[in-house]
N, C-alpha and C positions, 0 to 999 in steps of 0.2 A: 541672196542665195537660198535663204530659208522658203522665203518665197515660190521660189519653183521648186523645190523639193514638196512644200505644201501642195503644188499643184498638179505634181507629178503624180502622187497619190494618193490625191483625189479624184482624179481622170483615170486612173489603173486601178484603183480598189475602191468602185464604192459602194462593194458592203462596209467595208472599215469608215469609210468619211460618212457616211450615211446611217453608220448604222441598222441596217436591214434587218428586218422580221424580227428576229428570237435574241435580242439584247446581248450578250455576254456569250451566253451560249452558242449563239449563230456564227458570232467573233469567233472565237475558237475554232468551228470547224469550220470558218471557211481560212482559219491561218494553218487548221492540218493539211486540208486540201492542196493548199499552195504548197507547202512543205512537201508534202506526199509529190506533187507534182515536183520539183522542182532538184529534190534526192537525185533521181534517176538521169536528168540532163548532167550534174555533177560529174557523177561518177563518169558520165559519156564522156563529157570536157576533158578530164584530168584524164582516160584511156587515150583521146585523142591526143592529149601533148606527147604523151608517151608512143605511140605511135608515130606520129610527125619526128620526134626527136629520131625514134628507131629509122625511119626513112632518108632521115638527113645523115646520119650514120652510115647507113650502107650506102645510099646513092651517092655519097660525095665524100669517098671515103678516100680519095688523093689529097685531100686539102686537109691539114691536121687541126686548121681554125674551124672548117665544117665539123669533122669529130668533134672538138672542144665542144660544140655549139648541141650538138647533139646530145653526146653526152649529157652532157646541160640538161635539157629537155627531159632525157629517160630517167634520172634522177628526179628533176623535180615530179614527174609523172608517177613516175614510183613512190613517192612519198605522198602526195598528192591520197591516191587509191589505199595505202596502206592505213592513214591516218583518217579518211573516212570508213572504210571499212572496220577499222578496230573501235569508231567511236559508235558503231551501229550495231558490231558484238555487245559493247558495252552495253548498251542502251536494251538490246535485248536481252541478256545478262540479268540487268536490275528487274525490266518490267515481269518478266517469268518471274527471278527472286521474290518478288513485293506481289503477284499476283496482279498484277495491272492490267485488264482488258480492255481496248477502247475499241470502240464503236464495231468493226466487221472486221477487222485486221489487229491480229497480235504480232507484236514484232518480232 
């Protein structure tokens, strides 16, 4: 298992398994980058459960197992959004506090 996990990213990251150009430094941003990339599909995700959930709510709203299951859904979608969103206050919270400026984007 370790094995393909090794190989997985090595085949999908190789600045990381190679090490590419600028040592430690290059590391870094190119793990901001991914990160910077990869925020914004989150947030989509958990808006989209939450929606799906809403849709199965109203559209199937005779069946009280569809409700349950929806419900379901809008919950964890709401929690989902709420607990990224508060950990992204935070985070910009600290970086303003400590004066923290990285590269073209402060958070």
């Amino acid at each position: 298992m370790i094995n393909y996990i090794f190989l997985l990213i090595t085949l999908l990251f190789p600045k990381v398994s190679f090490a590419e150009a600028h040592g430690i430094s290059g590391l870094i941003s190119a793990t901001q980058k991914l990160v910077d990339l990869l925020i914004p599909i989150v947030f989509a995700v958990a808006l989209l459960v939450f929606l799906w959930g809403l849709g199965i709510f109203v559209f199937k709203a005779g069946s009280e197992e569809a409700r349950t299951e929806g419900r379901r859904l809008m919950f964890w979608g709401v929690i989902a959004l709420f607990v990224m969103s508060s950990i992204w206050g935070l985070v910009a919270f600290l970086v303003d506090g400590l004066g923290i400026f990285s590269g073209g984007t402060a958070y």
